[in-house]
C-alpha positions in Angstrom: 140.7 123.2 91.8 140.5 123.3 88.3 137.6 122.9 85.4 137.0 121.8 82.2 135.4 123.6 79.3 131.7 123.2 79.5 129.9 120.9 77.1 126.1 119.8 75.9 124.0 118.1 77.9 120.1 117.0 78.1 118.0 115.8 81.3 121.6 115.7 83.4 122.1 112.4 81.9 126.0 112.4 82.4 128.1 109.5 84.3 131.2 107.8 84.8 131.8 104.1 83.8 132.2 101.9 86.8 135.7 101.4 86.2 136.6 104.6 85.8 137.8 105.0 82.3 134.8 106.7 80.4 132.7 109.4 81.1 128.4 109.0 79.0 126.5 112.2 78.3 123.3 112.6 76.5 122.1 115.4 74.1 118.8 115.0 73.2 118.9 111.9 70.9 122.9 111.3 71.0 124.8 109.4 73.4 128.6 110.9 73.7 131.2 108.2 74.9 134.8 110.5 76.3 138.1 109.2 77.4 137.9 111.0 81.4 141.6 112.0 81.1 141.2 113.7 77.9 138.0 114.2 77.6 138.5 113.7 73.8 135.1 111.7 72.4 135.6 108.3 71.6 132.4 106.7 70.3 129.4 108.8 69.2 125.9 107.1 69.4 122.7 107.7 67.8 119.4 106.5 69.3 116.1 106.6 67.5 114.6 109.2 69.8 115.6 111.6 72.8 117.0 109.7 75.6 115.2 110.1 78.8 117.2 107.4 80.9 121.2 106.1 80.5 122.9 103.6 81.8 126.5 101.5 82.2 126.8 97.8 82.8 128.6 96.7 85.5 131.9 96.1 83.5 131.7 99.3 81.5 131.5 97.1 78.2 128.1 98.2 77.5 125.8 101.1 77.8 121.7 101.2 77.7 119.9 104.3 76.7 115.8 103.8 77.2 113.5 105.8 75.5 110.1 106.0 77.9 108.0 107.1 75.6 108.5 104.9 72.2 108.7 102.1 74.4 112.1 101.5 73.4 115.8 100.5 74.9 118.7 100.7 72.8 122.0 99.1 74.1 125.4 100.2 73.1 128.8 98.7 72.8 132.3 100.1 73.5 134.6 98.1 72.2 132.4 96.8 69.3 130.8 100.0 68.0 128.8 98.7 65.0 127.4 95.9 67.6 123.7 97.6 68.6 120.8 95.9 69.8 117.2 97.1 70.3 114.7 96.5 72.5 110.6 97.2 72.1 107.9 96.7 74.5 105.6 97.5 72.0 101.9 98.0 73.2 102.9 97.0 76.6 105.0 100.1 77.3 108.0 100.7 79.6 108.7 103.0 82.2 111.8 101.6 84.0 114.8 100.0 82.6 117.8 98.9 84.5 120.9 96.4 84.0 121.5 93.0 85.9 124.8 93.1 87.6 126.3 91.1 85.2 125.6 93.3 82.4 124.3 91.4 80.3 121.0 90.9 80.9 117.8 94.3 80.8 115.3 94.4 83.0 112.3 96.5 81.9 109.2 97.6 83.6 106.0 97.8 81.6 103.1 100.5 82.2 101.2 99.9 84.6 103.7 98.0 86.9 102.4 94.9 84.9 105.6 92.8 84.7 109.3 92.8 84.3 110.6 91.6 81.3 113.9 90.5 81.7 116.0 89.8 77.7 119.3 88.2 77.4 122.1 89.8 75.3 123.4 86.9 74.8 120.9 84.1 73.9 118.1 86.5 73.4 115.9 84.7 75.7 113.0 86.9 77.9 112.0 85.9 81.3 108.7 87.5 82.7 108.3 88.6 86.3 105.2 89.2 87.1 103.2 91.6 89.8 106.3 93.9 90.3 104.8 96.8 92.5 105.2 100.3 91.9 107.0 101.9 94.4 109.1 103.8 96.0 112.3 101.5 95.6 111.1 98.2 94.7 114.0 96.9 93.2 117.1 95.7 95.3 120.5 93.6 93.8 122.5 92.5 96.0 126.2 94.0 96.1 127.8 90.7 94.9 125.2 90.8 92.1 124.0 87.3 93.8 120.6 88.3 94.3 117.5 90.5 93.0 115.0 91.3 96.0 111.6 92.8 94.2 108.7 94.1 95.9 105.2 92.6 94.8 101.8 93.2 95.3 99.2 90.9 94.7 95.7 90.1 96.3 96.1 93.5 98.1 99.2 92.5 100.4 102.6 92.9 99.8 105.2 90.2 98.9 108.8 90.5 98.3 110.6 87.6 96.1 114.2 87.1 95.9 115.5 85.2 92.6 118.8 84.1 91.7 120.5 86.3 88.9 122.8 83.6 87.3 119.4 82.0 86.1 116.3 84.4 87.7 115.1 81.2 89.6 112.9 81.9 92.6 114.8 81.7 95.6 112.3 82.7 98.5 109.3 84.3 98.1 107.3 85.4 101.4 104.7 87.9 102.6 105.5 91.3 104.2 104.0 92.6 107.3 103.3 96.0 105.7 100.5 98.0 105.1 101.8 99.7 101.4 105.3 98.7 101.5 107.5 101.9 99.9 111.0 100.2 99.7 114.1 97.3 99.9 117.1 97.9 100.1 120.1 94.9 100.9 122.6 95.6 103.4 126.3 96.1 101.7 127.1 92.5 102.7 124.2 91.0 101.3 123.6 89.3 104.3 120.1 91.5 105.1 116.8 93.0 103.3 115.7 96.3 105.0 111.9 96.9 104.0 110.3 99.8 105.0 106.2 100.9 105.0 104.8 103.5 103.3 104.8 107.5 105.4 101.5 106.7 107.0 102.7 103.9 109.5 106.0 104.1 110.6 107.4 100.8 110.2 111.0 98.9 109.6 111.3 95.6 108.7 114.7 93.2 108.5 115.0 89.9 106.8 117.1 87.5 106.3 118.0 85.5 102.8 115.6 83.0 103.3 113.3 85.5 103.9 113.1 85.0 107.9 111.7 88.3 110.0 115.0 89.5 112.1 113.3 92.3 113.5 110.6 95.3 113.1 111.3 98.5 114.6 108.5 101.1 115.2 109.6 104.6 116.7 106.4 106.0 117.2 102.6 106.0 116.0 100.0 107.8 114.7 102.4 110.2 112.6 104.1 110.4 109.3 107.1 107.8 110.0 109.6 106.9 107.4 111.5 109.3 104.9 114.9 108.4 104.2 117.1 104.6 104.9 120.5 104.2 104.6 123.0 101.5 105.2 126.7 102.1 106.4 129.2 100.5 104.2 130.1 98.4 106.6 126.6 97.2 107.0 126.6 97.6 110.8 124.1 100.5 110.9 121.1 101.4 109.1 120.3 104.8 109.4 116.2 105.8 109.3 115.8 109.3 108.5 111.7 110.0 109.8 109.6 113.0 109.3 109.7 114.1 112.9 113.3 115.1 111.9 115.2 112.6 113.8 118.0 110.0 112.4 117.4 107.0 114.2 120.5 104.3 113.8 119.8 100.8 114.3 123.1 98.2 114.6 123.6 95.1 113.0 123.9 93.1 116.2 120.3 93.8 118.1 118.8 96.0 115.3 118.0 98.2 118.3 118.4 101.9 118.2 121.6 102.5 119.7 121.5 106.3 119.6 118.8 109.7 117.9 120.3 112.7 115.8 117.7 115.3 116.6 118.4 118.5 114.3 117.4 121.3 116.3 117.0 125.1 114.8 119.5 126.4 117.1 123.0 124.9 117.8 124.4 126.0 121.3 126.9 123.3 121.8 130.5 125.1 121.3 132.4 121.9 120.7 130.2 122.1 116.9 131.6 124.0 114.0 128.9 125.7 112.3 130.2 127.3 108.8 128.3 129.9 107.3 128.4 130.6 104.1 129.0 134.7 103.9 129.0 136.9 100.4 132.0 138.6 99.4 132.4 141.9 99.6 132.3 143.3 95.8 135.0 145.9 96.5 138.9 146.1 96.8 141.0 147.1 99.9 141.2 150.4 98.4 137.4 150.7 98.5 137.1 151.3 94.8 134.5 148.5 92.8 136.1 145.0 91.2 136.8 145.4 87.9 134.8 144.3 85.8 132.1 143.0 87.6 131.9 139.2 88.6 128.7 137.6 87.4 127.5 136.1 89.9 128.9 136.8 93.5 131.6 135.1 95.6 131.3 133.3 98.8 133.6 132.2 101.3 132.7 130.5 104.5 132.5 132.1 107.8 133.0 130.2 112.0 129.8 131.9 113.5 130.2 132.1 116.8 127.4 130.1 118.8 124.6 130.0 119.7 123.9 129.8 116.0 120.1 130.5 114.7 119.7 128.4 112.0 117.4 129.2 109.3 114.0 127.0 108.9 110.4 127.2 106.5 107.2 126.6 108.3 105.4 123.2 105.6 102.7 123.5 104.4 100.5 120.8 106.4 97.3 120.8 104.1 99.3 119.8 101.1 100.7 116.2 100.4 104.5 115.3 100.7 105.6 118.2 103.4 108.8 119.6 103.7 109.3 118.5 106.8 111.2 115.9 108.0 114.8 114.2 107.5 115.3 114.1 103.3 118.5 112.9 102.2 121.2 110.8 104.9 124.4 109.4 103.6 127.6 107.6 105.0 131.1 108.6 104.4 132.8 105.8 102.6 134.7 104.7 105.9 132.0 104.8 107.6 133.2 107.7 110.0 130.5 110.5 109.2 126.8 110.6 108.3 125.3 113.2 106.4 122.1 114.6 106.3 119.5 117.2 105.7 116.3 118.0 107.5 113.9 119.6 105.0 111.9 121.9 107.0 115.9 123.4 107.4 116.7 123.4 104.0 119.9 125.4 103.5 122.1 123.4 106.2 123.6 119.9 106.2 124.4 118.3 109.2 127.5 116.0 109.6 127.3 113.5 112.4 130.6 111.4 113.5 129.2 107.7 113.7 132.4 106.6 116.0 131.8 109.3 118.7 127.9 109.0 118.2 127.7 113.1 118.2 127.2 116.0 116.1 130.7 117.3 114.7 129.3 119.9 111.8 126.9 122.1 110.2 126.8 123.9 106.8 124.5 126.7 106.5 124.3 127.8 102.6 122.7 130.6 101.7 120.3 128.6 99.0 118.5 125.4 100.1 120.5 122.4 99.5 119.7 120.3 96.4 121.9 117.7 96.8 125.3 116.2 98.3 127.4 112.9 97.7 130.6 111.6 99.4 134.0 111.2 97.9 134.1 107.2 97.4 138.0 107.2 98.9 137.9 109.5 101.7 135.8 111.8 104.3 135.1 114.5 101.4 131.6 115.9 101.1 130.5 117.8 97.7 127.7 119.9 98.0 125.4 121.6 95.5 122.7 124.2 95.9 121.4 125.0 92.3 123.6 127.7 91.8 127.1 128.8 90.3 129.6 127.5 93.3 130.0 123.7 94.1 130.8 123.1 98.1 133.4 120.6 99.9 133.9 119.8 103.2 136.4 117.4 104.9 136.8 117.0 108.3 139.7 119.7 108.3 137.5 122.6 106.9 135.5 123.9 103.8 135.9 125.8 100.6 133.1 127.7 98.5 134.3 127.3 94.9 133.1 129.1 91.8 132.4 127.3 88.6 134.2 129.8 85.9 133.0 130.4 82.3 130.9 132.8 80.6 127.3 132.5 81.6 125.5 131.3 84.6 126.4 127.4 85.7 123.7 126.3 88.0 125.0 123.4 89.4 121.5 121.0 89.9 123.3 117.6 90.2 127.0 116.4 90.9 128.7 112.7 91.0 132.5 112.1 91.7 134.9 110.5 89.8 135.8 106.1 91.2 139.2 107.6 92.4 137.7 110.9 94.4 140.1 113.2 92.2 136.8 114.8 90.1 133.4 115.6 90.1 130.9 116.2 87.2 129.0 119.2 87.6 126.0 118.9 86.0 123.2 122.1 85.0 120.1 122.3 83.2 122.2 122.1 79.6 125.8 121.7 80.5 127.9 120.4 82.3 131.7 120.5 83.1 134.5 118.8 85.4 136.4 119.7 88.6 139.4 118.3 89.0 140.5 118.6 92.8 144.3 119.0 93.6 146.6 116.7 94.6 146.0 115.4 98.5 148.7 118.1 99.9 147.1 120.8 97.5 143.6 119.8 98.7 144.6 119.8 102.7 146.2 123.2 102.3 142.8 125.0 100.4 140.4 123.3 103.4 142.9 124.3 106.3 141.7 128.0 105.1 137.8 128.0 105.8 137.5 131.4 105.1 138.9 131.4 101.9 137.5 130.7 98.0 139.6 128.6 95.6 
């Protein structure tokens, strides 16, 4: 692996363009347009205050920077840099801003969860949407960019409405059988809504476009139910991560549970490999010290032999939001392997192969896991614990790789690159790329487990 210099960075607002070709960082009150190859800056924006949210249209034309607390958007263009366009809520406020799929239209979400306002860029109309509820996820395109699915809530019930983008008609509007509904999510194929109730009731609900109830799944009662959802590319499973720390996958045929991922504390099964991440020693064959000093110390990954002990924090049950409970689940981008963590076992992630229905790995870090994403091209798994190392895993093996330059890098956040060949590595003030090797290259480094690149 190799990694760029470091540069500037405010609130980890860094991303790639959809199409690959750009790479948008925020420093305070300046937006920071590179070329990814070169990483020489093309455009350099300035906003009227610091930038709390950014954004790229779909087409990587355009690029919205909101401002939360003035109230304010500003959109950006690339390829006509002395266009600008502002947008103020005024009185009303904002606290959300996002694009439509075609990229040229805003939607923005006043205090209060009063309305959406929705302003063309183009004939500098505004739409209002009104009763938009403040939740969890309440806002839900469609991957064609067909269809927006909001959550409502009105006369104390829940609604979800479904309007057309092209023209933000109403399509369906109908009623949900929650009791605080947390979250919508469309299936890949637009075909289904996924809705799920709030922690208290444990509760998933599936409907169709025209807003018809497919089915509602309820594992258990009398519990805190629902934590984490997540839909296969392929849209033939919907994974339901719960707070009894089970993964329950539902398939797209019954919408019945056609197998549980329990995450026990102690993995006997010798058919799983459990990696362990393991410090370096800090001295030489020789025995004498490493000279100079490395500044923050080296890991490598270790096969521990099982049964494996796993390590695990007792939650604290008289305060709200536990950590307890299955946190973060993700596919692989072929649909192969699931990811996920259980938060009351914080340092290890658990990787689940979806054909064989069966456990295949687990990574135990030595720091609690912060985050991890999937390579968008092939079975690759980055992983990020707040500190200076950034972790991959493919189903051939691991590497623990330190991020070089002077100073302490505490990786918080990551995203990869369209074409899986880098990552943004993002800290507190900084952030920097990793360019992976070529596909031999990268094979060779993860058939050595053991070993650090």
């Amino acid at each position: 692996m190799n990694f760029s210099e470091v540069f500037k960075l405010s609130s980890q607002l860094c991303k790639f363009s959809p199409d690959g070709k750009y790479l948008a960082s925020c420093v305070q009150y300046r937006l920071v347009v590179r070329d990814v190859d070169t990483l020489q800056i093309l455009q350099l924006y300035t906003c009227l205050d610091q930038i709390q949210h950014m954004e790229w249209s779909a087409d990587s034309r355009f690029i919205l920077c909101a401002m939360y607390k003035r109230g304010l958007v500003q959109v950006w263009s690339l390829e006509q840099p002395e266009w600008h366009c502002k947008i103020d809520e005024g009185s009303a406020g904002l606290v959300a801003s996002c694009w439509s799929p075609d990229g040229r239209h805003v939607l923005n979400t006043t205090e209060f969860h009063l309305r959406i306002t929705v302003w063309s860029l183009c004939t500098k109309s505004v739409s209002y949407i009104k009763y938009p509820k403040a939740c969890q996820q309440g806002i839900s395109f469609s991957r064609d960019g067909r269809y927006l699915a909001l959550a409502e809530r009105r006369d104390c019930k829940d609604y979800v409405s479904i309007f057309v983008c092209s023209d933000w008609q109403l399509l369906r509007h109908f009623e949900a059988d929650t009791q605080d509904l947390a979250g919508i999510e469309w299936a890949p194929n637009g075909c289904v809504l996924a809705a799920w109730d709030t922690c208290l009731e444990y509760k998933i609900l599936l409907y169709s476009l025209d807003g018809r109830l497919l089915s509602a799944y309820c594992a258990y009662e009398w519990s805190l139910g629902v934590k984490s959802v997540a839909w296969s590319p392929s849209s033939q499973f919907l994974a339901v991560g719960s707070y009894d720390g089970k993964v329950r996958v539902l398939n797209h045929v019954t919408w019945k549970v056609i197998t549980e991922f329990g995450h026990p504390a102690t993995i006997s099964d010798p058919k799983i490999v459990v990696y362990k991440e393991a410090e370096k020693s800090l001295q030489r064959a020789l025995g004498r010290p490493a000279c100079p000093p490395p500044r923050a110390a080296e890991s490598k990954y270790e096969i521990a032999s099982v049964p494996v002990s796993l390590q695990t924090v007792k939650p604290a049950t008289d305060r709200a939001n536990p950590r307890v409970g299955v946190g973060a689940l993700a596919f692989s981008s072929d649909n192969y392997f699931l990811a996920t963590r259980n938060d009351n076992v914080p340092n290890a992630v658990w990787i689940w192969d979806i054909q064989k229905l069966r456990l295949f790995a687990v990574l135990e870090q030595l720091s609690p896991v912060r985050t991890f994403q999937w390579d968008p091209q092939q079975p690759r798994l980055a992983i990020c614990t707040g500190g200076s190392k950034v972790y991959v895993w493919s189903p051939a093996g691991c590497v623990s790789v330190q991020v070089p330059g002077e100073g302490d890098f505490q990786v918080l956040s990551l995203c990869w690159h369209l074409n899986g060949d880098s990552l943004a590595l993002l800290s507190k003030d900084h952030f920097c790329l990793c360019f992976l090797e070529t596909e031999a290259g990268v094979h060779t480094a993860f058939r050595q487990p053991d070993h650090c690149t």
